[in-house]
Structure formats: structure tokens, C-alpha cells
N, C-alpha and C positions, 0 to 999 in steps of 0.2 A: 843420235843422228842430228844434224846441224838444222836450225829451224823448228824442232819441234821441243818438247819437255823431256822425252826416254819415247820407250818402243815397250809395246803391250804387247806379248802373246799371248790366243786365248788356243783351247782345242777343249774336245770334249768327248771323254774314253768309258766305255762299258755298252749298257744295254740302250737303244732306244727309247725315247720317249716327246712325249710332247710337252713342250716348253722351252727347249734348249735354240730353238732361232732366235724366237724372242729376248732369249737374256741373252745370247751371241749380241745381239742388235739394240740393245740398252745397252749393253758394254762399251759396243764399239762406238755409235753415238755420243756418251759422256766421255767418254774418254778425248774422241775427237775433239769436241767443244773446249776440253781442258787443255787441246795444243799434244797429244800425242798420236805417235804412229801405231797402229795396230795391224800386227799379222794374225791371221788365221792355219793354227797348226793343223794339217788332216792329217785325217785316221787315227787322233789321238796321241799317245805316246810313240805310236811306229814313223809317225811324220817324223819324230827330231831322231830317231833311229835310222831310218832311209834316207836322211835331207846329206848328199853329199855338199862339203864346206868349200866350195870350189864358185865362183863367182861365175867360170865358163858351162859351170852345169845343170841339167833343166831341173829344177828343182817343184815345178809346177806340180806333181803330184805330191809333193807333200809342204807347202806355204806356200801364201796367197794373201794380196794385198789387201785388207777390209779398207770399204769407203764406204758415205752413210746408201749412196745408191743401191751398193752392193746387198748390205744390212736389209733397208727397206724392203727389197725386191723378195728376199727368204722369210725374212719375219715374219709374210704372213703364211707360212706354211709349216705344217707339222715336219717333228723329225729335227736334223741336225744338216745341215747343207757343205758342215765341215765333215762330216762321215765320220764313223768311230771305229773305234778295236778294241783287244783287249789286251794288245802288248802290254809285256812287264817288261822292262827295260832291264830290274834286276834276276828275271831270270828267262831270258832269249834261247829258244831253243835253238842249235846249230843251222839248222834248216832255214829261221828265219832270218839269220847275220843277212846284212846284206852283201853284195860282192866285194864292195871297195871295203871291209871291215873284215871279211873270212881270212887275213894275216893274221890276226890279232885276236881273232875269239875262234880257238878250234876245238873247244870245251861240249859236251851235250847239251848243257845249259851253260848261259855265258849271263855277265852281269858289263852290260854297256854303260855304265852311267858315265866313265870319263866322257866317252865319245857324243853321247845328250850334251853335256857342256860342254866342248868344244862347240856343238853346233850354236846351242842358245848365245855363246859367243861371236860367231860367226854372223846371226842375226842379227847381234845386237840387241836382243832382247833383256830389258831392265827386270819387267817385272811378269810372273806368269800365272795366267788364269784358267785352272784347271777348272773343267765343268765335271763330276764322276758321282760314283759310291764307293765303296770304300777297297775296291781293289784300285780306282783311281787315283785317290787321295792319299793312299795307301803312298804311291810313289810320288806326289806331290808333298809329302813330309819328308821323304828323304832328300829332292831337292832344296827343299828346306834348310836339310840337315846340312847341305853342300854348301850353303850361302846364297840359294837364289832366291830372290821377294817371290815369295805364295801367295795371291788370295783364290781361296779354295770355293768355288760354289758350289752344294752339295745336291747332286740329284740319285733317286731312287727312289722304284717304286716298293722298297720293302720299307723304306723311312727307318735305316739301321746305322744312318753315321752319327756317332755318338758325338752329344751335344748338340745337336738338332730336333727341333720337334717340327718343321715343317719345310719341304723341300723339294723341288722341283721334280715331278715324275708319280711323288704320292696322290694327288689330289686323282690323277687321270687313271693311277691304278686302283682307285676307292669307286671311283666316280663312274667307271666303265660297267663294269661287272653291277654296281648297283643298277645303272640305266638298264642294264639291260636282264635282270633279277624281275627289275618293277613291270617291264612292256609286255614279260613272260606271262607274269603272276596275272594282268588283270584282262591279258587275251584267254587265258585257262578260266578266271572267271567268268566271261562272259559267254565262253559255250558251253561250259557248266551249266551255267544257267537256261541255257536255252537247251539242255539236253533234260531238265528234270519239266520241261513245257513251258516254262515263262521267257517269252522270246524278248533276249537285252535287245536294249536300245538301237538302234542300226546306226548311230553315231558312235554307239561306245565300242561296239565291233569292231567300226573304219578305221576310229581312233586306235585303239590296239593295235591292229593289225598294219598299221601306218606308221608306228613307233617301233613295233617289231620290227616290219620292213628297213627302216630307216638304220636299227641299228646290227643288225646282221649285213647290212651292205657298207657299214661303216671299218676307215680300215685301221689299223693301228692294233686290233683287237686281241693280239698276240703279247703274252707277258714273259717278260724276259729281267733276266736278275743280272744284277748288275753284277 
């Protein structure tokens, strides 16, 4: 596009987790500073699956223009504000072709990948930034394979994309389940203790029971594989 360096698209496909606005929002901030455009693909792979190539058409549920306001405003919140899925592109079940595409794929499973490049063409998009795990990445190597620039960020809270030993989604899958292992163990201690006649501390009760509180009411606390 005239004016800038290339066109960046970022999306980010599989399970939820926490971390993915914030590297949406480092992304799209350097990149900015470095003179490029950035779109945001939603719903992952099904955005360049649904984005009809037609300039007169609303294309708003599946790309959206990132700016640093944009960025800012989600960064500070959990989750993915580009929404995700778990489209495969190489294998679309009949049901989910979309309409302008059911000429052309009347297969039970269908393999869309010209019709992804066509789009990423249509965009303009130079180079593309998968955020996933490895059924993600999975289809970002094959766009590889087609010739389009990949850099692959790797999330997942199973920490199983090879070649990786730390990644966006682990920490918070370790992290969770420990926080709230630790608030369990030392609420169960303290009325133990106060069940065999030495009555804890009434700080250390509050305390537990305040850490308990806190992370039973916390949300995100559902694990999902990528």
C-alpha cells in the first residue's frame, strides 16, 4: 500500500488464553513505528475463509483496521479481542463453505486454501502473523509452503509446539491451577487446626479465605486445548 513499508496481518486461532492482546498490541505498535499497516484477521483462519474479495462488501466481521488506540484500549484486558476458532482451512466441513464459495467446494470436507490466497491477496497482506498451537501453526506452515511470509507466535497451554520451551498461554495454565492448589491447601489447614483445639490465627483464616474468595471468583479458570 502506497505510504507505508507492506501490510501486516495478525489473527489468533485455537483455544483461549491470556496473553494474546498484549502480543496483538506489541505487534501492532512496532510494527506501526516501523511504517507498516496492520489488519487484524477475526475468528482466526475462518476471517480469510468468510472475507468476501469484493471492495463493495462488508467485510467487518471478519478484518479490521489495527491502530495504536485500538491496540491500547484491549491490551489491557484478558482474552483475544480478535475472537478465535478452530477453522482448518484444509479441511472445511460442507456446512461451513460460505455462500459466495458453495460453487466451488461441494465436497463433505473441502480444502479452501486457493481461495485464503486469493484473499490475503485482496488484502494486500505482505506478511502473516499467526498467534495458535499447533493445529494453528499447523496451517501456517502450509501457507508457508504456498509462499506467504510466516512469523508464527506460539501459544498453548499444553507447551507442545515443538521447538519451543516457553509460550504464550503456559505460564497462566501452570499458574492458575497452582494459585489456587496453594489458597485450597492452607484454608484446609487452618481449620484443621482449629478442629484438633488450637484455634489459627484469625488473620490466617481471613487471609485464606480471601485468596480462596478471590480466586474462585476469578474468570478465565476453564482449560481449553488448543
Amino acid at each position: 500500500m502506497a505510504g507505508t513499508k507492506g501490510t501486516i496481518g495478525i489473527l489468533t486461532g485455537g483455544g483461549d488464553v491470556p496473553g494474546l492482546n498484549p502480543a496483538i498490541r506489541a505487534v501492532t505498535i512496532r510494527a506501526l513505528r516501523e511504517g507498516y499497516r496492520v489488519l487484524g484477521i477475526k475468528r482466526g483462519w475462518a476471517g480469510l475463509v468468510d472475507l468476501i474479495p469484493d471492495k463493495e462488501a462488508d467485510n467487518s466481521g471478519s478484518v479490521a483496521t489495527l491502530t495504536q488506540e485500538v491496540v491500547n484500549r484491549a491490551g489491557r484486558t484478558g482474552g483475544t479481542f480478535l475472537h478465535t476458532s478452530r477453522t482448518r482451512p484444509t479441511h472445511l466441513p460442507k456446512v461451513l463453505v460460505p455462500g459466495h464459495l458453495a460453487d466451488r467446494y461441494s465436497d463433505d470436507i473441502n480444502d479452501v486454501t486457493p481461495d485464503v490466497l486469493k484473499n490475503l491477496e485482496f488484502l494486500g497482506i505482505d506478511t502473516l502473523i499467526p498467534i495458535g498451537g499447533d493445529d494453528t501453526l499447523s496451517y501456517a506452515m502450509r501457507m508457508h509452503q504456498e509462499g506467504v511470509k510466516v512469523v508464527a507466535i506460539p501459544k498453548t497451554m499444553d507447551n507442545d509446539v515443538p521447538g519451543t520451551d516457553y509460550c504464550i498461554g503456559d505460564d497462566g495454565g501452570r499458574g492458575r491451577p497452582l494459585l489456587h492448589t496453594g489458597a485450597r491447601f492452607r484454608y484446609r489447614a487452618a481449620t484443621r487446626a482449629a478442629g484438633r483445639g488450637s484455634q489459627p490465627q484469625p488473620q490466617q483464616v481471613r487471609r485464606s479465605a480471601r485468596i480462596r474468595r478471590r480466586d474462585d471468583e476469578a474468570p478465565g479458570r476453564d482449560v481449553v486445548r488448543d
